[in-house]
C-alpha positions in Angstrom: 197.0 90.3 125.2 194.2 91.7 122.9 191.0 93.8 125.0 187.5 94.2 124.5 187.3 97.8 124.9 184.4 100.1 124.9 185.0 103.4 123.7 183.3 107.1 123.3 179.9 105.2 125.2 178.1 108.5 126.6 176.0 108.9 129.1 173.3 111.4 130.8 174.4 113.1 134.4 171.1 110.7 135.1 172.6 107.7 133.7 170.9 107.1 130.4 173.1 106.0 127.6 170.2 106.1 124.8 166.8 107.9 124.6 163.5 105.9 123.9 161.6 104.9 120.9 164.8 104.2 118.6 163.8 104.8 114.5 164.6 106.2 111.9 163.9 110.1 112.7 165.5 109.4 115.8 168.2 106.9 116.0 170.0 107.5 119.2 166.1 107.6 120.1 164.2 110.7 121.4 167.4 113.2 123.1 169.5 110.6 122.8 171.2 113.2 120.0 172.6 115.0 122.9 175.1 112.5 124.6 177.1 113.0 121.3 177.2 116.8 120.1 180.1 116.9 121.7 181.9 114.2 119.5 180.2 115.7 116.5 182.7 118.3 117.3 185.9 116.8 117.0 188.5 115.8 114.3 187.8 112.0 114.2 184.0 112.5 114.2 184.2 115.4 111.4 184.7 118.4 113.0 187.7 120.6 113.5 187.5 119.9 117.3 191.1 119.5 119.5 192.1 118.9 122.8 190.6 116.7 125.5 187.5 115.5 123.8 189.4 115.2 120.0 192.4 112.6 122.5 189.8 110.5 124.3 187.9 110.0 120.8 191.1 109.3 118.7 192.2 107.4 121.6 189.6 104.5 120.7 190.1 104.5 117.6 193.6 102.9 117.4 193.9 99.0 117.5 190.8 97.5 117.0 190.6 95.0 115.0 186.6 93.9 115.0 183.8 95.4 116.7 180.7 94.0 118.3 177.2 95.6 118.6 173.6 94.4 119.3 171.3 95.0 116.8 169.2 97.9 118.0 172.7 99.6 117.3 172.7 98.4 113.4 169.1 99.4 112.6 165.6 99.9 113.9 164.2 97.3 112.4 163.0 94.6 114.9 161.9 90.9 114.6 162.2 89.2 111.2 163.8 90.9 108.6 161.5 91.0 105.8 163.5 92.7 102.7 167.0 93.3 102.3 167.0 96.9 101.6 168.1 98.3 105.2 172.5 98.0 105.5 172.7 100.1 108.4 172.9 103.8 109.7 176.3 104.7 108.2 175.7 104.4 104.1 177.9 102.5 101.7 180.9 103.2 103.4 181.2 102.3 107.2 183.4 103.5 109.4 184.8 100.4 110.9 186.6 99.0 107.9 186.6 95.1 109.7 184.2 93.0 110.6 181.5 93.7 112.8 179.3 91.4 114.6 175.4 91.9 115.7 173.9 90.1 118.3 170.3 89.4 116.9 167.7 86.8 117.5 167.4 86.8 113.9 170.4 85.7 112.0 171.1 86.5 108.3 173.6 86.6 105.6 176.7 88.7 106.0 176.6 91.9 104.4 179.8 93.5 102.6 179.9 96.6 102.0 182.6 99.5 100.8 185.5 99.9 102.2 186.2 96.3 104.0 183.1 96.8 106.5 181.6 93.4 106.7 178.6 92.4 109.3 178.1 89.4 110.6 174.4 88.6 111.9 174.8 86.0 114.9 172.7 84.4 117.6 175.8 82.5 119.2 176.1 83.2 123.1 178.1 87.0 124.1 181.4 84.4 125.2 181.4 82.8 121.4 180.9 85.6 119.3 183.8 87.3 121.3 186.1 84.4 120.3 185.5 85.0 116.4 185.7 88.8 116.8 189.0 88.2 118.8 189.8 85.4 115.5 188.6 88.4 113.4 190.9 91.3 114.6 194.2 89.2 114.5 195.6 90.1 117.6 194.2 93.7 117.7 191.7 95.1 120.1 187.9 94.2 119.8 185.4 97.1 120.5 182.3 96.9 121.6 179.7 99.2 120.1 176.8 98.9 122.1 173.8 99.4 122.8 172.9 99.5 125.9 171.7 96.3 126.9 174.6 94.2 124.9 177.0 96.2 126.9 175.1 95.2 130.2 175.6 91.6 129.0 179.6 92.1 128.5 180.0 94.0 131.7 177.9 91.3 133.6 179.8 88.6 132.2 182.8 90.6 133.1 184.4 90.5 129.4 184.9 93.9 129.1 188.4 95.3 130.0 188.0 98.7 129.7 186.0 101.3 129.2 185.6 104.8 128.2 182.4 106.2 129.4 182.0 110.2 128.6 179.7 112.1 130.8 177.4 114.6 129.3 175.4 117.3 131.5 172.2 116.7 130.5 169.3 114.8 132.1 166.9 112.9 129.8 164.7 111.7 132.3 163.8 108.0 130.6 165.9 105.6 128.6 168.3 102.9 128.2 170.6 102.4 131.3 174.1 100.8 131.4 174.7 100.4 135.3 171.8 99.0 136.5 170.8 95.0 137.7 174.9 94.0 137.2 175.0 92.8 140.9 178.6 92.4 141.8 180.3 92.4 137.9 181.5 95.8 138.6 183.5 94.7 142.1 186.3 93.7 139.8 186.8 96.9 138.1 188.0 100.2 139.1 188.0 103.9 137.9 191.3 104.9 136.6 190.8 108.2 135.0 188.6 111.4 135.6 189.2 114.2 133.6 187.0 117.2 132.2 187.0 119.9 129.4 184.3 121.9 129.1 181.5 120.1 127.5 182.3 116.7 128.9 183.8 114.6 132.0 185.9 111.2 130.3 185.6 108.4 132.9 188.0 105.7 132.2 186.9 102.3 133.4 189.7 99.1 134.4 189.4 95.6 134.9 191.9 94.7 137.9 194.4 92.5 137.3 
């Protein structure tokens, strides 16, 4: 049965998963750069990285069909949209090569861009725009891109099924948290997998079944 998976979602040793004050100069917001200078680092981000880090990352990769993402995580534009000249962080070319869905108060025309990336701009509830990313991958995987608080709204909801949370030893002090205000979503969901290289603990996160 197809998953909504998150993947390669980093976090601070203090539990930030995304600095403040998100644009353009910054758009992991300010430090949020150093949750992911370790992915920079391997194969599937670009690098010539192996190992731990390079398996966890290609591991996320594979079967996923669609992605969904809020829309702090497509651009730092906020409210209306005013002209069309922003597409994203990632150029003309994406990376996802599907569909992708944003979660915005402010829908819009799909966009389609190189490379079969096309994003769909939605203010349907978290449970309906699951269905049409599930409809969208075809009986692959969905991932869910983040940010932070449309993964607290999966998690809470208890859609996600597993998760893939790297922990990076830094501290940024302020931010965007994941774990926090859930109640009980997390009793139905366990740890299944702890393991460390030298930059980076991978914590692999289960729904029970």
């Amino acid at each position: 049965m197809p998953k909504l998976r998150l993947h390669t979602f980093a976090m601070s040793l203090d539990g930030y998963a995304a600095g403040v004050d998100q644009d353009l100069e910054h758009p992991l917001g300010v430090g949020g750069r150093l949750l992911h200078e370790w992915a920079f680092e391997t194969a599937t981000f670009g690098g010539a990285g192996t190992g731990i880090d390079e398996d966890f990352v290609a591991r996320g990769e594979v079967g996923i069909g669609a992605t969904i993402m809020g829309r702090n995580m497509f651009g730092p534009i906020r409210g209306e949209w005013g002209d069309d000249e922003w597409r994203g962080w990632w150029g003309d070319n994406p990376p996802y090569h599907h569909d992708v869905f944003v979660l915005t108060h402010f829908p819009h025309e799909p966009i389609e861009m190189d490379g079969g990336t096309t994003f769909h701009f939605t203010d349907d509830d978290i449970e309906t725009v699951l269905k049409r990313a599930f409809d969208a991958a075809n009986g692959q995987d969905v991932r869910l891109g983040g940010g932070a608080s449309t993964v607290r709204q999966y998690w809470r909801a208890g859609l996600i099924d597993e998760a893939h949370i790297p922990i990076v030893p830094v501290l940024l002090g302020r931010g965007e948290r994941v774990f926090d205000d859930l109640g009980d979503a997390l009793d139905d969901y366990e740890v299944a997998e702890v393991v460390s290289s030298p930059t980076v603990t991978h914590v692999r996160i289960v729904k029970r079944r």
